[in-house]
gemmi code that builds the backbone of each chain (N, CA, C; Angstrom):
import gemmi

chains = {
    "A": [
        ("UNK", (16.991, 8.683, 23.335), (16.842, 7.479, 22.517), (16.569, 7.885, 21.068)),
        ("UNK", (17.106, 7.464, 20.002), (17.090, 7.310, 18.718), (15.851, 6.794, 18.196)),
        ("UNK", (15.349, 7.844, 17.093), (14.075, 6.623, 16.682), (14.755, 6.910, 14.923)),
        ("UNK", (14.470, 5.661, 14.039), (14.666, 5.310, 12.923), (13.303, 6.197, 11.858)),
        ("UNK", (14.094, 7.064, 11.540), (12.745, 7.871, 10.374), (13.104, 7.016, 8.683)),
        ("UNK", (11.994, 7.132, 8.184), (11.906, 6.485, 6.711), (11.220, 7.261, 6.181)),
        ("UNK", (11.464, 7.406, 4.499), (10.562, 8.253, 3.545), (10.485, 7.196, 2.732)),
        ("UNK", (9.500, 7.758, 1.483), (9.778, 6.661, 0.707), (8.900, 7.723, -0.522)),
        ("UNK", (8.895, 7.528, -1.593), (8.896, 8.065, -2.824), (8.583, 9.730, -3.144)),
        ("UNK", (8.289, 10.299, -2.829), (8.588, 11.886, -3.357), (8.795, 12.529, -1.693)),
        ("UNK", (8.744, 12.168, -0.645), (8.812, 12.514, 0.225), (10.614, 12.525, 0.580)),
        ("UNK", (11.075, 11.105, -0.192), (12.374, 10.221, -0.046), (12.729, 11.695, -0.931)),
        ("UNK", (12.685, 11.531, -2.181), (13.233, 12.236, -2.997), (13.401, 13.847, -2.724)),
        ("UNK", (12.601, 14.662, -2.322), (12.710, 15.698, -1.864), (13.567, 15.839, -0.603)),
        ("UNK", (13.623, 14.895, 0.125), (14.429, 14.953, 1.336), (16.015, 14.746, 0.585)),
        ("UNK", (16.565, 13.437, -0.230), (17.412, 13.116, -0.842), (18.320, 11.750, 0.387)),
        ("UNK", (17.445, 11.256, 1.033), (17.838, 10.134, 1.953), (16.621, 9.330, 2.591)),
        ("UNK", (16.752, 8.220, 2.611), (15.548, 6.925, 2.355), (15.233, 6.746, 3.745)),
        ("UNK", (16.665, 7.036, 4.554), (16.409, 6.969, 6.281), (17.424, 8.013, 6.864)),
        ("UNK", (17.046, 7.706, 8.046), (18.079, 8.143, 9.011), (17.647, 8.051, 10.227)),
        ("UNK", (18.657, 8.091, 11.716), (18.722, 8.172, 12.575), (18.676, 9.103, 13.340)),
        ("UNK", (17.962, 9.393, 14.229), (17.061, 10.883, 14.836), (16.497, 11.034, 16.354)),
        ("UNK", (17.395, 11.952, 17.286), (17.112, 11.960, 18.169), (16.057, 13.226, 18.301)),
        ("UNK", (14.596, 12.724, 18.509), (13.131, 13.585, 18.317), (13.505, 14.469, 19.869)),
        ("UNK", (13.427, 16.121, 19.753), (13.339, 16.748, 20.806), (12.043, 16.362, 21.883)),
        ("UNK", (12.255, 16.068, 23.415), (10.870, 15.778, 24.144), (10.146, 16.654, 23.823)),
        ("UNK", (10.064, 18.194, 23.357), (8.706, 18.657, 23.760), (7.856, 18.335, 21.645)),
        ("UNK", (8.516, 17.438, 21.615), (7.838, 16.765, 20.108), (7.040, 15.509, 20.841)),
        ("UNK", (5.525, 15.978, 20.406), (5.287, 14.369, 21.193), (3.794, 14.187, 20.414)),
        ("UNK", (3.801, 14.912, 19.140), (2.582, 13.839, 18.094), (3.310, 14.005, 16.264)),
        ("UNK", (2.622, 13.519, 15.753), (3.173, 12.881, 14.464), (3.311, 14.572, 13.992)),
        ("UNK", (2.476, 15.324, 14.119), (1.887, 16.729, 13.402), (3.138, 17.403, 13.619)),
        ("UNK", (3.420, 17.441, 15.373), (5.050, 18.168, 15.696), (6.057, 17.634, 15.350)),
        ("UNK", (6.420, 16.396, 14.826), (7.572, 15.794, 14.400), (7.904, 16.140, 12.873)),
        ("UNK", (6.641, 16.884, 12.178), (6.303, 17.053, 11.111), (7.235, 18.491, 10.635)),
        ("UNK", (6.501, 19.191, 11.822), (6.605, 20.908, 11.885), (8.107, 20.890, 12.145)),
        ("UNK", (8.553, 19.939, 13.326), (10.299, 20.097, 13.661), (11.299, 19.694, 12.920)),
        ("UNK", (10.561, 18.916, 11.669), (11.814, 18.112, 10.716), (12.057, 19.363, 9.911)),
        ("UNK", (10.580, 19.997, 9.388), (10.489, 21.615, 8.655), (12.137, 22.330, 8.731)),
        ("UNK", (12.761, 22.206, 10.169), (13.262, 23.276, 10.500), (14.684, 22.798, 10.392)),
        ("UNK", (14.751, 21.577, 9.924), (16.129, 20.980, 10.172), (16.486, 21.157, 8.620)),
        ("UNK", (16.262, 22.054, 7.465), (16.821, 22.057, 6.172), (16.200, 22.558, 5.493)),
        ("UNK", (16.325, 23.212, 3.998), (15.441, 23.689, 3.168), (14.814, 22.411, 2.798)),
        ("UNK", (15.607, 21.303, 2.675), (15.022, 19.841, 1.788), (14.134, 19.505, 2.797)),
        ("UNK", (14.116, 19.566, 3.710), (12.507, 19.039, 4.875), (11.849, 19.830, 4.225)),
        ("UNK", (11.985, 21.519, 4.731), (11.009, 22.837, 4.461), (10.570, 22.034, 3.030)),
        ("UNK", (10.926, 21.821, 2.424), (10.703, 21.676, 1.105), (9.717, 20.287, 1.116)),
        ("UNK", (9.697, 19.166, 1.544), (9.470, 17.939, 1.228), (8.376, 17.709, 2.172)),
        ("UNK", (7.720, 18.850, 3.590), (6.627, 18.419, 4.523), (6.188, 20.120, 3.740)),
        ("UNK", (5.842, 20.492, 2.809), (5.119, 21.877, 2.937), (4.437, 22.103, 2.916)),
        ("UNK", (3.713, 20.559, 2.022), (2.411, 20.728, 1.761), (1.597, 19.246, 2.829)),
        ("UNK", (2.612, 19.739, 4.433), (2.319, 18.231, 5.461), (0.980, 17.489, 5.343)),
        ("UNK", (-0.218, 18.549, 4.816), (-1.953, 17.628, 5.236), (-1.786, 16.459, 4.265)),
        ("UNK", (-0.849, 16.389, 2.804), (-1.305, 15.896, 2.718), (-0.149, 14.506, 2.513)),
        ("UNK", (0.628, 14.574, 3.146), (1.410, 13.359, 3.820), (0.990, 12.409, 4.410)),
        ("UNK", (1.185, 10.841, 4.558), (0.752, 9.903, 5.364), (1.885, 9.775, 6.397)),
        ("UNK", (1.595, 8.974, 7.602), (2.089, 8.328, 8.150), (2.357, 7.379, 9.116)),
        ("UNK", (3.260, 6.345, 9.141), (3.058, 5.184, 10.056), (4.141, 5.011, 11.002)),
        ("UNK", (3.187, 4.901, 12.089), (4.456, 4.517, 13.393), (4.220, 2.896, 13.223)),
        ("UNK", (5.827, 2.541, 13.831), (6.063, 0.688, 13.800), (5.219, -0.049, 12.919)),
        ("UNK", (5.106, 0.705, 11.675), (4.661, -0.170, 10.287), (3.252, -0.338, 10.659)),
        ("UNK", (2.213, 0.800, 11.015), (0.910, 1.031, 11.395), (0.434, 2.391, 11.091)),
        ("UNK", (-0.480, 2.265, 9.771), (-0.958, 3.298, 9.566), (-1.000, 4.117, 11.170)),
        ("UNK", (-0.887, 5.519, 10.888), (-1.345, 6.382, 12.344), (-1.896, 8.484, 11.370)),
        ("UNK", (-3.048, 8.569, 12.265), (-3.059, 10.163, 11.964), (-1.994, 10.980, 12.541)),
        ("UNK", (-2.317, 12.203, 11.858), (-1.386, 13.359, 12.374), (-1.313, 14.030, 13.708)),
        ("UNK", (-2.696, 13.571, 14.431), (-2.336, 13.491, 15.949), (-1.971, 12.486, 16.789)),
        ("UNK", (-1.107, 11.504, 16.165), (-1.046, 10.241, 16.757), (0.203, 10.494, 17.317)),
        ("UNK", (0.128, 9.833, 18.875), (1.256, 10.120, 20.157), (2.339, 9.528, 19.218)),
        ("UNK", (3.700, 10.117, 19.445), (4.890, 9.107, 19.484), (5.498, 8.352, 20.335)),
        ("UNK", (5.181, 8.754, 21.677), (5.138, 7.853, 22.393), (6.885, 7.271, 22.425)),
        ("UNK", (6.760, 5.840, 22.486), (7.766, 4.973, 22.786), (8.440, 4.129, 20.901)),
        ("UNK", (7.916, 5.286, 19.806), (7.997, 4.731, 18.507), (9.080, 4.628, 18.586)),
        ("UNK", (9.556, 3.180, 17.518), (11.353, 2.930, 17.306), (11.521, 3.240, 15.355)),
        ("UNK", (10.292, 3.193, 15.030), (10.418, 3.448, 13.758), (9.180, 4.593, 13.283)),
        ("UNK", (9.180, 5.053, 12.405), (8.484, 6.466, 12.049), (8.570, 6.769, 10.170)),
        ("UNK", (7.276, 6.464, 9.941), (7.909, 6.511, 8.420), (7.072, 7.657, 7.670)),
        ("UNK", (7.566, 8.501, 6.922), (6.576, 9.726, 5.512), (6.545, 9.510, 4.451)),
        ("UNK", (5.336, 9.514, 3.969), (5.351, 9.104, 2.399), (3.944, 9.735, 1.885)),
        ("UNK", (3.647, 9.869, 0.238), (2.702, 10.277, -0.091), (1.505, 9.451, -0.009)),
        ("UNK", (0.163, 9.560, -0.054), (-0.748, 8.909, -0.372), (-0.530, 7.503, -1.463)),
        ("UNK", (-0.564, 6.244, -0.414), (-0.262, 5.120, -1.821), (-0.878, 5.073, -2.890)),
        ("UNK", (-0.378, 4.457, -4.120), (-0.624, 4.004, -5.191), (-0.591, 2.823, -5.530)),
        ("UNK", (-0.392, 1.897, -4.535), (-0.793, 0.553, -5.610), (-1.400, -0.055, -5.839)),
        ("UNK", (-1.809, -1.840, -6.303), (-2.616, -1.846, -6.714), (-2.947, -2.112, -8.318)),
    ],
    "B": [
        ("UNK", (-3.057, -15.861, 1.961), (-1.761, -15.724, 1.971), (-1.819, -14.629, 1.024)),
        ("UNK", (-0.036, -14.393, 1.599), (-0.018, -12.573, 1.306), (1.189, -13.095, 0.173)),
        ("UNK", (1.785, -12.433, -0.907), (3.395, -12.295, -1.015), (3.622, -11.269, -1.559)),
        ("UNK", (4.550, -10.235, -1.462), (5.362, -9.623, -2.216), (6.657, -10.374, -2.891)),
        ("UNK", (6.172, -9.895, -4.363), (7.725, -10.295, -5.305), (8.162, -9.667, -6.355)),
        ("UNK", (9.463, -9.661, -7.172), (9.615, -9.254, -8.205), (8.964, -9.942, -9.735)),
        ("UNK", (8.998, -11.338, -9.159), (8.655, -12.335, -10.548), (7.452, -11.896, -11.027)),
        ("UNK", (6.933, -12.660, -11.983), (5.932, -12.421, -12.318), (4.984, -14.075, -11.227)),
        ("UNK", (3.780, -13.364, -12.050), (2.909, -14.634, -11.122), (2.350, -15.452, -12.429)),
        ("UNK", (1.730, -17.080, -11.995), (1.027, -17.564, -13.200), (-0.228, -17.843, -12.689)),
        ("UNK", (-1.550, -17.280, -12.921), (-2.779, -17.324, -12.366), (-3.299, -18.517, -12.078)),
        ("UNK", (-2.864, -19.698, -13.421), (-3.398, -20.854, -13.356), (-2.886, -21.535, -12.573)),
        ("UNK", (-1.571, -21.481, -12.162), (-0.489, -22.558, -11.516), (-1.249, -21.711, -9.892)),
        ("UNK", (-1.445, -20.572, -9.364), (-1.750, -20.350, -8.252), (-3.109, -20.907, -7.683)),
        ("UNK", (-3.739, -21.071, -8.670), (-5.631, -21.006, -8.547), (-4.816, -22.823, -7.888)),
        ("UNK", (-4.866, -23.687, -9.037), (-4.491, -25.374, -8.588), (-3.780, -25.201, -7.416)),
        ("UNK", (-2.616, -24.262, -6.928), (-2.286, -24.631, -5.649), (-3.177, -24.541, -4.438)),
        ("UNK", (-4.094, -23.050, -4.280), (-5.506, -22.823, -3.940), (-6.651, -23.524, -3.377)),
        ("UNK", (-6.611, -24.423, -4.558), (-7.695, -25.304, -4.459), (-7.503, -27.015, -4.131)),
        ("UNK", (-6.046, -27.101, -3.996), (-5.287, -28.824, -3.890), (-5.808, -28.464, -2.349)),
        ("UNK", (-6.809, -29.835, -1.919), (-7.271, -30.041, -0.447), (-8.090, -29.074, -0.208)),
        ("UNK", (-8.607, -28.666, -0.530), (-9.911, -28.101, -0.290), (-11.147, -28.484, -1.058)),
        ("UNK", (-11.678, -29.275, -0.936), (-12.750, -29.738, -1.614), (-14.180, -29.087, -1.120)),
        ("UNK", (-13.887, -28.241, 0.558), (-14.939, -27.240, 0.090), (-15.987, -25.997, -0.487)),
        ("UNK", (-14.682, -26.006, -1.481), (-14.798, -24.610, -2.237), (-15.613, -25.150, -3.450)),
        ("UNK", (-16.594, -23.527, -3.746), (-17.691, -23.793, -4.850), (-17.360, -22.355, -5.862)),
        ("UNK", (-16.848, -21.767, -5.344), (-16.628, -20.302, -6.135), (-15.334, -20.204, -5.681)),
        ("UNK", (-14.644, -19.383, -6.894), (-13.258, -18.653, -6.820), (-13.439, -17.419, -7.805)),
        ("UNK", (-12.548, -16.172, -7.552), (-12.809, -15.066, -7.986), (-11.027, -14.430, -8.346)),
        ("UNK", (-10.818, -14.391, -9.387), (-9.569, -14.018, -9.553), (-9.432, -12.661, -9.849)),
        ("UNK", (-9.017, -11.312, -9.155), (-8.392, -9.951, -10.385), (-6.910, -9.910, -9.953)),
        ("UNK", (-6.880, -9.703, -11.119), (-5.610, -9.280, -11.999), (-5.262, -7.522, -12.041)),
        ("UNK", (-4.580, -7.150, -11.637), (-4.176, -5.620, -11.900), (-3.256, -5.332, -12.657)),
        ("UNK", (-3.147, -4.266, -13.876), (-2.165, -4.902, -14.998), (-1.512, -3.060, -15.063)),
        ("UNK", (-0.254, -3.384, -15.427), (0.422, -1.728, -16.048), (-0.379, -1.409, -17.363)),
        ("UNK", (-1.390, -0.440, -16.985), (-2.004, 0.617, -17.678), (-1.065, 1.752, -18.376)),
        ("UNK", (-1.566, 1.932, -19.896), (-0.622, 2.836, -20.826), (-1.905, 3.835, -21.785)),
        ("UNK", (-2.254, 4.320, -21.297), (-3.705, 5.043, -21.942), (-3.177, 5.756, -22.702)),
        ("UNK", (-2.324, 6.898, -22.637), (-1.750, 8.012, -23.838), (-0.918, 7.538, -24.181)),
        ("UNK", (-0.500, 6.124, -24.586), (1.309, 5.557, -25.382), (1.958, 6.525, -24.201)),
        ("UNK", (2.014, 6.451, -23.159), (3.763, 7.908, -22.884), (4.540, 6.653, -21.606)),
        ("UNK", (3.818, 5.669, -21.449), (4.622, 4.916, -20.425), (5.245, 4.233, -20.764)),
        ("UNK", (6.679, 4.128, -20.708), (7.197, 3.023, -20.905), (7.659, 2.035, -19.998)),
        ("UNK", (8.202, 2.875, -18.851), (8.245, 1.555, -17.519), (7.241, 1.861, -16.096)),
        ("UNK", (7.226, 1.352, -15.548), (6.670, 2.115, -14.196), (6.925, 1.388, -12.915)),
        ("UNK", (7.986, 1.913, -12.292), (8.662, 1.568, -11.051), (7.688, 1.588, -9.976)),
        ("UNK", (7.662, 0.363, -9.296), (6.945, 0.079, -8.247), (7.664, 0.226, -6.437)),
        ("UNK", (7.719, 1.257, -5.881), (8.620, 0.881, -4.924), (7.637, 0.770, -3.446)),
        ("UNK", (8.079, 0.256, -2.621), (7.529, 0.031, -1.379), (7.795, 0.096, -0.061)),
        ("UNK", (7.539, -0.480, 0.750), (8.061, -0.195, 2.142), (8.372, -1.729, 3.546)),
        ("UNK", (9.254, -1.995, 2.627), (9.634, -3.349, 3.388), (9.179, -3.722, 4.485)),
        ("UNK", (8.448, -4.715, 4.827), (8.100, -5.014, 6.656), (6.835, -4.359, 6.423)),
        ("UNK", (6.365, -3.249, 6.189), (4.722, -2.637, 6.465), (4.274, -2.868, 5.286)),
        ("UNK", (4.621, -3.182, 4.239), (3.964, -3.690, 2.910), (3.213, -5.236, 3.269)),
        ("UNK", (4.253, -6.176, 4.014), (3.547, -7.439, 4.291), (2.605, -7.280, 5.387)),
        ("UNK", (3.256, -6.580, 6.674), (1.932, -6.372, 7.604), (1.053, -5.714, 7.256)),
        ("UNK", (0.619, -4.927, 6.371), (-0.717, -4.245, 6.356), (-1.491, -5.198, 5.414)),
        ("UNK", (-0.520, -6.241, 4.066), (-1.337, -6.889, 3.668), (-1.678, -8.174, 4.080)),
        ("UNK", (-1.405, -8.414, 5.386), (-1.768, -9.414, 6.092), (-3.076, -9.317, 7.332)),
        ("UNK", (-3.027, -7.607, 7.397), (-4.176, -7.244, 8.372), (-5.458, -7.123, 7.635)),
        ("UNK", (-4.901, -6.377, 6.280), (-6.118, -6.548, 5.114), (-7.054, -7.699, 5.080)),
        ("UNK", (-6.009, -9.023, 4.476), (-6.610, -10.193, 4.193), (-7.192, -10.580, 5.409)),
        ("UNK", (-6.948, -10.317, 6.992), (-7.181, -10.746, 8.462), (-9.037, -10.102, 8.296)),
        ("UNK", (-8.666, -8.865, 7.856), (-10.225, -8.136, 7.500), (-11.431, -9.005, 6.364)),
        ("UNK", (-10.955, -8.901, 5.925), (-11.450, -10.095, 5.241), (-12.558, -10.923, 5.188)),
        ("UNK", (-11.260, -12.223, 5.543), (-11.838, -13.576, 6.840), (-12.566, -13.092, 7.573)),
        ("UNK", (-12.574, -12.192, 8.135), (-13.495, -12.150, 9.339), (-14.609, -11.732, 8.799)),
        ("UNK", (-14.865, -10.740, 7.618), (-16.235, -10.189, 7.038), (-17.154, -11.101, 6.658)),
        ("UNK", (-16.069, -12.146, 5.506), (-16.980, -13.447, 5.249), (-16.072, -14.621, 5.081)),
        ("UNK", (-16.760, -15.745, 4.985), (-16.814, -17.292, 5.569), (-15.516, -17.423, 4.097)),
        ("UNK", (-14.537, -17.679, 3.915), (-13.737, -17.989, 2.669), (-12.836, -19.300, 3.219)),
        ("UNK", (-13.046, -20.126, 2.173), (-12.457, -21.073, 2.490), (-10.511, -20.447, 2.114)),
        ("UNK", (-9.988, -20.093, 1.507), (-9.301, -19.368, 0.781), (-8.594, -18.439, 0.263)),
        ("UNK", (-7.830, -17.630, 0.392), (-7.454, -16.122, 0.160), (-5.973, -15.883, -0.264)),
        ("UNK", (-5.476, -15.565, -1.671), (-4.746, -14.842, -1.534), (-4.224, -13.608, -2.293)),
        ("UNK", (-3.069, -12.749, -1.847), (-3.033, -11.720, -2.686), (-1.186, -11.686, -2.715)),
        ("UNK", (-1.126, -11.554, -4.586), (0.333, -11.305, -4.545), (0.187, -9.785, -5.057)),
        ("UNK", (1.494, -9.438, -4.906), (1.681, -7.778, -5.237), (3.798, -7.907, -5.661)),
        ("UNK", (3.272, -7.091, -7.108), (4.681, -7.233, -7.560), (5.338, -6.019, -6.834)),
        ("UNK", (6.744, -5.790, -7.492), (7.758, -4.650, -7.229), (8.914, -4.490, -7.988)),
        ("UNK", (9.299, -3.569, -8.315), (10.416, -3.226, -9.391), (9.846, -2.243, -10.435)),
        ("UNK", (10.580, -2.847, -11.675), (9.999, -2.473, -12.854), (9.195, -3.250, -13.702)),
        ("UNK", (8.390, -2.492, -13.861), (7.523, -3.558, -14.951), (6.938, -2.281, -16.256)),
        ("UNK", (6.251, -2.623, -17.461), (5.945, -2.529, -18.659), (4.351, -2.777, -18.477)),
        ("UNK", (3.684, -1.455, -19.623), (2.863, -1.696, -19.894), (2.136, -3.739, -20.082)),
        ("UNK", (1.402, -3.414, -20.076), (0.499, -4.907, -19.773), (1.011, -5.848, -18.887)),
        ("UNK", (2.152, -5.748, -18.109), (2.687, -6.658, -17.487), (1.474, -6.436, -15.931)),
        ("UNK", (1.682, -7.768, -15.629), (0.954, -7.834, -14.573), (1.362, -7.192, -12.810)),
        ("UNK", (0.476, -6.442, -12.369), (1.004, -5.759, -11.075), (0.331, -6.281, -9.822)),
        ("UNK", (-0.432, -6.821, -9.681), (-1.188, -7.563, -8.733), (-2.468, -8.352, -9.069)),
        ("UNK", (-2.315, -9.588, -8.144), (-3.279, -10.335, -7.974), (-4.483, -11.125, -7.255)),
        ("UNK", (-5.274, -11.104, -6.908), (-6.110, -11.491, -5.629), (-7.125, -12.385, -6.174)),
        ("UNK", (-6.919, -13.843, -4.795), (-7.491, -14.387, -5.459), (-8.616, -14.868, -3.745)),
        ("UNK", (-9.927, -14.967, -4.392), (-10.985, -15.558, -3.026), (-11.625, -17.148, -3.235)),
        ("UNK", (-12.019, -17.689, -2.449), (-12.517, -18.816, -2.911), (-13.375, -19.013, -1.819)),
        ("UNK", (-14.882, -19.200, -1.970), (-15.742, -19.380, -1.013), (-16.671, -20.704, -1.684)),
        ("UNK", (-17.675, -21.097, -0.196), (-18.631, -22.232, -0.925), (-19.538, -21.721, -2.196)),
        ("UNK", (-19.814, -20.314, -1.703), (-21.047, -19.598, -2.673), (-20.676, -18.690, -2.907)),
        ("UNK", (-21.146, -18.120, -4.246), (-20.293, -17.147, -5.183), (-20.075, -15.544, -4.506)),
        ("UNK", (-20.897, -15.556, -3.470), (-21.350, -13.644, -3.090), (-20.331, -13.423, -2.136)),
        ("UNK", (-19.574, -14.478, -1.278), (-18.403, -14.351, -0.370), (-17.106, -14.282, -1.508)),
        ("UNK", (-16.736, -15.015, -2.498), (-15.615, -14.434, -3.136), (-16.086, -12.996, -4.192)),
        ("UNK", (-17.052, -13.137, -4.962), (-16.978, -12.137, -5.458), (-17.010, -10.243, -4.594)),
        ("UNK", (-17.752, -10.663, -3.260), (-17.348, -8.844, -2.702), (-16.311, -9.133, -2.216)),
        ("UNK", (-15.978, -10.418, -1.499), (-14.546, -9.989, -0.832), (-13.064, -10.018, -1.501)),
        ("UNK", (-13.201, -10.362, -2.676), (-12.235, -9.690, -4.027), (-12.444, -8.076, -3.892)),
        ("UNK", (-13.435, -7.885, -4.477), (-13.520, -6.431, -4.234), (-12.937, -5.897, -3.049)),
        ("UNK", (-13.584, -5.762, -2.192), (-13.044, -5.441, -0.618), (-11.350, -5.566, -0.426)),
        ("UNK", (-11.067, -6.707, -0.922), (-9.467, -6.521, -0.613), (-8.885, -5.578, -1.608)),
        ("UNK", (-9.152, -5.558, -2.904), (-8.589, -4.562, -3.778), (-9.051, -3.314, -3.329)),
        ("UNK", (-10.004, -2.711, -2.969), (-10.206, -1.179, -2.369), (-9.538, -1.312, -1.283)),
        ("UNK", (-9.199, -1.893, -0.484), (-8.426, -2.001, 1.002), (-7.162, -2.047, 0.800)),
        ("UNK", (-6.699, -2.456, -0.525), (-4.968, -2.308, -0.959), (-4.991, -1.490, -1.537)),
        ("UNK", (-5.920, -0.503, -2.399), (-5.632, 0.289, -2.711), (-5.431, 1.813, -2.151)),
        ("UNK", (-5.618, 1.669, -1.366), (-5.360, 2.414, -0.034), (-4.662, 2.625, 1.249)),
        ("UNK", (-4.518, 1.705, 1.111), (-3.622, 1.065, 2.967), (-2.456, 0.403, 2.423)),
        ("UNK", (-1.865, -0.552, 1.325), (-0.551, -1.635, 1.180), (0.104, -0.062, 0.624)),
        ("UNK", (1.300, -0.294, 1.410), (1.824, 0.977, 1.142), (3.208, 1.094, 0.045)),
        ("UNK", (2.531, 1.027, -1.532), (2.986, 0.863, -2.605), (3.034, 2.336, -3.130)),
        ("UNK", (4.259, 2.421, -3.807), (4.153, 3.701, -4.443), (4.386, 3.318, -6.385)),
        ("UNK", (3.605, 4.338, -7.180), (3.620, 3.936, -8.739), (4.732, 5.223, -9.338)),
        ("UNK", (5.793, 5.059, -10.425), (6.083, 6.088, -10.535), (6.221, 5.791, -12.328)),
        ("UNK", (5.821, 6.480, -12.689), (5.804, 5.724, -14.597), (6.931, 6.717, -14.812)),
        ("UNK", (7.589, 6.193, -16.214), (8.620, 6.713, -17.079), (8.375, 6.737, -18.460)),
        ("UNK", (8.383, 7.572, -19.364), (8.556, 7.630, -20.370), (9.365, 8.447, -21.225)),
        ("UNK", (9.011, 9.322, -22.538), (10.027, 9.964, -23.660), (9.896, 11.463, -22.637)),
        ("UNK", (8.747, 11.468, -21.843), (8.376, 12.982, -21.553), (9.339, 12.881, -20.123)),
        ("UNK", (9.593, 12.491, -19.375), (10.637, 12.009, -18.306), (9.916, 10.878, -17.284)),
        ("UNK", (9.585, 11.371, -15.720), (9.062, 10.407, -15.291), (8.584, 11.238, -14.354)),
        ("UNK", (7.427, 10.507, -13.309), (6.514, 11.441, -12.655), (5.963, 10.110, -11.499)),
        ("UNK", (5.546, 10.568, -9.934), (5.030, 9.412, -9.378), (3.298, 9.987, -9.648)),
        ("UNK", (2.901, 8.630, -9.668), (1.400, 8.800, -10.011), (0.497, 9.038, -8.425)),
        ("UNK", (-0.292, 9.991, -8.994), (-0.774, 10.342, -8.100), (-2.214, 10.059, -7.531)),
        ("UNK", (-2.477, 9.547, -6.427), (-3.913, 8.596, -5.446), (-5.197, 9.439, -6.489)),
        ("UNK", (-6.212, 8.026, -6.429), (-7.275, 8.669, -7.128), (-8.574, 8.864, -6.188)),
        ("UNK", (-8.850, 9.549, -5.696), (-10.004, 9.855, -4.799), (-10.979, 9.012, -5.184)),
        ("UNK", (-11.264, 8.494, -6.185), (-12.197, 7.536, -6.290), (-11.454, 6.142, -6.096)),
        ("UNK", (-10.366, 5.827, -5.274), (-10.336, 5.064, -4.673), (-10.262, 5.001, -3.078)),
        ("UNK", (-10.338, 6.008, -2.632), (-10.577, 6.643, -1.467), (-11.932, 6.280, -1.356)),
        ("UNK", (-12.819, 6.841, -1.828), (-14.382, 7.022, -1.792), (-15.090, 5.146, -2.114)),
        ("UNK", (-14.310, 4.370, -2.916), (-14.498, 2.940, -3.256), (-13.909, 2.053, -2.079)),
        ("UNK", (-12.584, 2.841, -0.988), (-12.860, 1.741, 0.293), (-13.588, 2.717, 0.991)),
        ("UNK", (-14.140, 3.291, 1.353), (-15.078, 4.138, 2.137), (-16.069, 3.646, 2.095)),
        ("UNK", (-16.445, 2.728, 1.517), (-18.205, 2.522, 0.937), (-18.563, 1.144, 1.762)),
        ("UNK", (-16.979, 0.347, 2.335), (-17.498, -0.685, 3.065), (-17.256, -0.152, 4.323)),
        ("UNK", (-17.188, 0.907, 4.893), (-17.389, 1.141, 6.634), (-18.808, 1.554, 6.266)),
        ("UNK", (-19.361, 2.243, 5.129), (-20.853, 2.226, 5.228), (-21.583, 1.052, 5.453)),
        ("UNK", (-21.003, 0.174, 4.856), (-22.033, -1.120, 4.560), (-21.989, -1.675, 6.339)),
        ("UNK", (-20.616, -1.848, 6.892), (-20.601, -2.578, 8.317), (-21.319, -1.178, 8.920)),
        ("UNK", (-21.659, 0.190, 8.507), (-22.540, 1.067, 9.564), (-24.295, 0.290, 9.595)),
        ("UNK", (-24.747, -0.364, 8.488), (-26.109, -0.451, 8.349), (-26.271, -1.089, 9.258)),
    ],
}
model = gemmi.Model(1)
for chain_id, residues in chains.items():
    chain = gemmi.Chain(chain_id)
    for i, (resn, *xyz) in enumerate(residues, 1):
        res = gemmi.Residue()
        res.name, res.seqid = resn, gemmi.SeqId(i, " ")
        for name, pos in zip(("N", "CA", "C"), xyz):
            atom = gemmi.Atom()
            atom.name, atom.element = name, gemmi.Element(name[0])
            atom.pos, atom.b_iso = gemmi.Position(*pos), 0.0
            res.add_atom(atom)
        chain.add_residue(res)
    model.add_chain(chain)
structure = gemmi.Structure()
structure.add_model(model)
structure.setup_entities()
């Protein structure tokens, strides 16, 4: 099953794509390993999770930590610490 | 009530909608969050966001809220795009019988968006452009109300 990944401002930009469609390997099964396995799919991941601690992220539009299950997620999003406000 | 928009907002025209039928409100508390230009170097500053979790988180926010204290009232807009020094970037507005329920829970929602509504700032100017980066003292300013619900 496909889950829908999203970036969104320097995370977006370093990657150079806003989404995509992504079949997560099973033995990926918290936010931290989905982190480490995107690493490996390009220099632009390697490049855009390097400095992962200090990345956010939300499963199904819900803040979640870096040990948070993925479980049955249909959406999965990375981005820096917000700014707005 | 929550909105995300591009327009601008008019404080006065929101407060009268606010307050039409509610006659039991005694306090209202308005802030305003405005594009800040401290060294002249900004000239625009792109607001971008995250469609769908921008409204739900600022709807769980304001849910936090209500429940802390008694408000007859609540809302918060939050722009997006581009905007210019002094132009306005968000607004929150509380309205309670007595002044101590809108004035912290203004506060409270602005440290709770400033943290959690998942907005990103990126300014532009002559020097190029750069995304702005989280200020730990707004980290440490919503941190201060899980102290208060610890007492």
């Amino acid at each position: 099953m496909s889950t829908r990944l999203l970036y969104f401002a320097w995370v977006k930009e370093k990657i150079g794509v806003a989404a995509e469609e992504v079949d997560i390997p099973s033995h990926v099964t918290t936010v931290a390993e989905l982190m480490t396995w995107l690493k490996t799919r390009g220099p632009e991941f390697d490049h855009a999770f390097a400095r992962s601690e200090v990345i956010k992220a939300a499963i199904d539009q819900a803040h979640v930590r870096h040990d948070a299950a993925i479980g049955a997620a249909r959406e999965i999003a990375f981005f820096p610490p917000v700014t707005g406000g | 009530m929550i909105r995300v928009q591009q327009e601008d907002f008019d404080i006065g025209a929101e407060i009268v909608r606010l307050k039409a039928g509610r006659s039991g409100i005694g306090a209202i508390v308005a802030f305003v969050g405005t594009v800040r230009d401290q060294a002249g170097d900004v000239e625009e500053m792109a607001l971008e966001h995250y469609p769908g979790m921008t409204e739900a988180e600022l709807q769980r926010i304001e849910a936090e809220a209500c429940a802390r204290w008694q408000l007859q009232a609540c809302l918060i807009v939050h722009r997006t795009g581009t905007l210019r020094p002094s132009d306005n970037i968000v607004l929150v507005v509380t309205a309670s019988e007595h002044r101590e329920a809108a004035f912290r829970s203004a506060e409270f929602l602005m440290d709770y968006l400033k943290t959690r509504a998942p907005f990103w700032k990126r300014e532009s100017g002559p020097q190029g452009s750069r995304w702005v980066e989280a200020d730990s003292r707004d980290v440490a300013a919503s941190g201060r109300w899980n102290k208060h619900a610890a007492e």
